[in-house]
BALUM-849024 format. One record per residue (C-alpha): x, y, z. Coordinates in nm, 3 decimals. Example, Ala and Ser with C-alpha at 12.3 -4.5 7.8 and 13.67 -1.06 7.14 Angstrom:
// residues 2
+---------+---------+---------+
:      px :      py :      pz :
+---------+---------+---------+
:   1.230 :  -0.450 :   0.780 :
:   1.367 :  -0.106 :   0.714 :
+---------+---------+---------+
This chain:
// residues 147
+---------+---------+---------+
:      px :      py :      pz :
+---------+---------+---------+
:  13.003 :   9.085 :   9.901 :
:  12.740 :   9.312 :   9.809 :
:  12.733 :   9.229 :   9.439 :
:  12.714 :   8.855 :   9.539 :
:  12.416 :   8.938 :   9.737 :
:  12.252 :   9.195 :   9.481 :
:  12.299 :   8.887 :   9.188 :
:  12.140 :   8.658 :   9.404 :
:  11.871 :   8.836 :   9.496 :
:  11.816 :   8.914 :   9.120 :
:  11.882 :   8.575 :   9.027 :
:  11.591 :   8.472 :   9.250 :
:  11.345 :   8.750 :   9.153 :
:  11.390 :   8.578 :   8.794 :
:  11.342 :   8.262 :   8.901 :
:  11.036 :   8.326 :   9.130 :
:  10.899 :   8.551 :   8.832 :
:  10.915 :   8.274 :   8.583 :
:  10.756 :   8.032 :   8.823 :
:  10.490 :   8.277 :   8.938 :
:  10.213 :   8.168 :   8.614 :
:  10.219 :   7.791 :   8.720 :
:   9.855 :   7.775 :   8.750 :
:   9.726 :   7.952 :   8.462 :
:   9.722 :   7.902 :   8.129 :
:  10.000 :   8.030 :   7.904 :
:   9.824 :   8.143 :   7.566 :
:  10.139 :   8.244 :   7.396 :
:  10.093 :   7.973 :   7.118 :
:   9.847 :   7.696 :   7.110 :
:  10.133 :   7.397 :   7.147 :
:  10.228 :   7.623 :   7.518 :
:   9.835 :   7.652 :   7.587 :
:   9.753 :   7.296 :   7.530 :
:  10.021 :   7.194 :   7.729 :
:   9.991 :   7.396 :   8.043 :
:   9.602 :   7.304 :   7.997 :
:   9.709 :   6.950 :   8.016 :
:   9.919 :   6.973 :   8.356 :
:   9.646 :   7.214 :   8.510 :
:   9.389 :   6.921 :   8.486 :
:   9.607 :   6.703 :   8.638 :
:   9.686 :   6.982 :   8.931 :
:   9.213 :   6.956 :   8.972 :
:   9.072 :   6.746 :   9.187 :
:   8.902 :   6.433 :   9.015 :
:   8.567 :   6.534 :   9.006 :
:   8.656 :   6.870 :   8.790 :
:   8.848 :   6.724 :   8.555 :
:   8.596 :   6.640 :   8.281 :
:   8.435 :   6.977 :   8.349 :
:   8.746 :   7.165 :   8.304 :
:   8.812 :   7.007 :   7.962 :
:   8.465 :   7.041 :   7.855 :
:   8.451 :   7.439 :   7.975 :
:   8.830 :   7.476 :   7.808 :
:   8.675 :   7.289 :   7.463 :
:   8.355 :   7.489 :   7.492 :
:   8.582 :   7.826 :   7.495 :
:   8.802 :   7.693 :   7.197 :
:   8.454 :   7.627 :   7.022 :
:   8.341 :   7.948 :   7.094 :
:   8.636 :   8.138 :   6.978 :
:   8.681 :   8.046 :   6.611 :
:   9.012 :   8.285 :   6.550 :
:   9.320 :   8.100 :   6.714 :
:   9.431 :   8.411 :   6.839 :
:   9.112 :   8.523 :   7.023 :
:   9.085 :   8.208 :   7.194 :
:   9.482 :   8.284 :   7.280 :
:   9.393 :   8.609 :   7.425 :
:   9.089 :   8.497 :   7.611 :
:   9.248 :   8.199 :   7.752 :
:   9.573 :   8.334 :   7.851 :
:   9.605 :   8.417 :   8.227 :
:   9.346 :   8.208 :   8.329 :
:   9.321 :   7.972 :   8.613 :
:   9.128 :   7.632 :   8.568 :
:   8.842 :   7.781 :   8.750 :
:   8.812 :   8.103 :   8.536 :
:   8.840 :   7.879 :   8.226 :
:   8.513 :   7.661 :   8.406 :
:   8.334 :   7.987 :   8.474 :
:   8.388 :   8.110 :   8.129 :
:   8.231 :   7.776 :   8.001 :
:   7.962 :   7.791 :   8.230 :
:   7.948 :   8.148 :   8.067 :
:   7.914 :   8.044 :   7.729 :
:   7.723 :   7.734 :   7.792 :
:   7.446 :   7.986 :   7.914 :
:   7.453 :   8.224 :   7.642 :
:   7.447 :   7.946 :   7.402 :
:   7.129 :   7.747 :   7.573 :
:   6.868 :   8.067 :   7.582 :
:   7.019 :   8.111 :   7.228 :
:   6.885 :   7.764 :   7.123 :
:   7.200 :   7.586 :   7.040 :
:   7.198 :   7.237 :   6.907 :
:   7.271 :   6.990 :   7.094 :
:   7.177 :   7.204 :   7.440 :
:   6.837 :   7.140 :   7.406 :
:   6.883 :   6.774 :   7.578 :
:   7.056 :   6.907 :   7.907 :
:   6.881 :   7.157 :   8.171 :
:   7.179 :   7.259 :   8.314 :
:   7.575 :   7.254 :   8.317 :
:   7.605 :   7.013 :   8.566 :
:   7.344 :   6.796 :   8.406 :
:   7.572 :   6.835 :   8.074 :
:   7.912 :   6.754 :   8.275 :
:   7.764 :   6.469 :   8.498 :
:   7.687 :   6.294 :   8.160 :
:   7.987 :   6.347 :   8.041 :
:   8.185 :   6.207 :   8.331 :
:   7.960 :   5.909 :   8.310 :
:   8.048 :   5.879 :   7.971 :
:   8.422 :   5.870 :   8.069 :
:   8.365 :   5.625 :   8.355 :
:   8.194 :   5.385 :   8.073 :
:   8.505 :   5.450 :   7.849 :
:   8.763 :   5.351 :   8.090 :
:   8.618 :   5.062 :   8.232 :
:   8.525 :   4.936 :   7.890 :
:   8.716 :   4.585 :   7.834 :
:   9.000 :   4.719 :   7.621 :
:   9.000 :   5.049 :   7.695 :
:   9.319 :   5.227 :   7.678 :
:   9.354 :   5.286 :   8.052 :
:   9.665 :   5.149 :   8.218 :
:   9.605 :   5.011 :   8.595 :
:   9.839 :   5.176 :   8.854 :
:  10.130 :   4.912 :   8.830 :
:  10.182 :   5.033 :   8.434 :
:  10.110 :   5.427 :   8.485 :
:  10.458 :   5.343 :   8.692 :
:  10.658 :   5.270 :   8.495 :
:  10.656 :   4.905 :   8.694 :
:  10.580 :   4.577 :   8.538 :
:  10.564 :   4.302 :   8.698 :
:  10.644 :   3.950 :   8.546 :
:  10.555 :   3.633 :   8.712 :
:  10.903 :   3.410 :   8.649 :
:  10.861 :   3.109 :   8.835 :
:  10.887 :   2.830 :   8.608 :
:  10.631 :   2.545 :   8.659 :
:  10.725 :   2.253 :   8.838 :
:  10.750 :   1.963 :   8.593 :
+---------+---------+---------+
């Protein structure tokens, strides 16, 4: 009985351990960074969303060696990987950076960017599904006319 209990309470150390980095990013490889990236921004609120990806892009931008950006990346939650953008956005505006010299702030930057989004998804053919397609449900109108 005791070595039942000791392999269960192993057997959930293990499983609470591999659970425990669900909201950060895991920078092992880039295909494991840009997918955990992906299902953190779908964990944000909304109105972060476009900010997120814009701080996360700004930090890949930043970080030209692939395995920099891995190191600085990994670990992080979706609001250290905004703060770091916010970081860089900074550094990179007193430096003079192109194409910073139209914004006067972050938020300025990201509310133009959401607006940009908006204008993309409600752009006749855009390639955003209404809520009866994300789904999975389709519905078909079968009634046949009356002749």
């Amino acid at each position: 009985m005791k070595r039942l209990s000791l392999l269960f309470f192993i057997i959930l150390c293990l499983v609470l351990n591999a659970c425990g980095r669900g909201g950060t990013v895991n920078g092992h490889t880039a295909r494991t960074a840009y997918r955990s990236v992906k299902m953190l921004k779908e964990k944000l609120p909304p109105d972060n969303r476009v900010e997120f990806e814009v701080a996360f892009w700004t930090i890949r931008d930043d970080k030209k060696l692939e395995q920099d950006f891995l190191d600085t990346v990994d670990g992080k939650s979706a609001w250290e990987i905004i703060d770091m953008g916010k970081e860089i956005y900074q550094q990179r505006k007193s430096t003079g950076f192109a194409g910073y010299e139209k914004y006067n702030s972050w938020d300025e930057m990201i509310a133009k960017f959401d607006k940009e989004r908006i204008d993309q998804e409600t752009r006749p053919g855009s390639t955003k599904r209404d809520d009866s397609k994300k789904n999975g449900t389709i519905l078909y109108n079968l009634r046949v006319p009356n002749r």
